[in-house]
C-alpha positions in Angstrom: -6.8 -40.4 25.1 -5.6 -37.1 25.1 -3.1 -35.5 23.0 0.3 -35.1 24.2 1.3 -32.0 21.1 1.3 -29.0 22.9 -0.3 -26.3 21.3 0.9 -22.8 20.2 -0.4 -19.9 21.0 -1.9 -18.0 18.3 -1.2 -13.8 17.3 -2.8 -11.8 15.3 -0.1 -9.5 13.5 -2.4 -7.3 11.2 -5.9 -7.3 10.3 -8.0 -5.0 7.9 -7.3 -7.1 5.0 -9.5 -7.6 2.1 -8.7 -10.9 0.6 -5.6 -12.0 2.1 -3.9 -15.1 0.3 -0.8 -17.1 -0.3 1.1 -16.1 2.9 5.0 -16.6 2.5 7.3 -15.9 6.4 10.6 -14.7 4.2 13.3 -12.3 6.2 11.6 -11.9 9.7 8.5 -10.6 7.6 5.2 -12.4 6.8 4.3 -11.5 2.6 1.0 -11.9 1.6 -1.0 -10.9 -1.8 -4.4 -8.7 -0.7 -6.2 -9.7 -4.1 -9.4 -7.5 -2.9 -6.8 -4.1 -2.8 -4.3 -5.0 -5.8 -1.5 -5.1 -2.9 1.7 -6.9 -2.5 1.9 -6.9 1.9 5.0 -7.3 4.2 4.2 -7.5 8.1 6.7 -7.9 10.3 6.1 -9.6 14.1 5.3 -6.3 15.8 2.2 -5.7 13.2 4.2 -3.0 11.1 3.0 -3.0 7.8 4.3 -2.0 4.8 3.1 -2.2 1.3 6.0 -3.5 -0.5 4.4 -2.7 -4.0 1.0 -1.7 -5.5 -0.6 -2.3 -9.1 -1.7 0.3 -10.6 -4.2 -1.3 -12.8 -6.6 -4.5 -12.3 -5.5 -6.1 -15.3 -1.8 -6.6 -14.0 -3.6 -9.1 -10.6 -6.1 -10.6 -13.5 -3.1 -11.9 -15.7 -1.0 -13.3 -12.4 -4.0 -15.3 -11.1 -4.5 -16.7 -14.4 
């Protein structure tokens, strides 16, 4: 029998990303943590990036994944 859920259609909004985790949709933006670049990421639905804040040392992404 088939299914009667319609499907959505899916978008790619930015792409590049090294190790992209944890996505959060807050304030029209998608937030994600890029683990492979040490960068907090905000995208919005047109594909605009922004880097809402890097860490300037390793050690800061080693002690919040732990």
């Amino acid at each position: 029998m088939p299914s009667r859920i319609a499907a959505r259609n899916a978008t790619v909004i930015t792409e590049g990303l090294a190790f992209g985790e944890s996505p959060r949709w807050h304030e029209g933006r998608l937030w994600l943590c890029n683990w492979g670049t040490g960068e907090i990421v905000a995208v919005d639905e047109e594909g605009k990036r922004g880097h809402a804040h890097c860490a300037d040392s390793p050690a800061l992404f080693d002690r919040l994944a732990a």
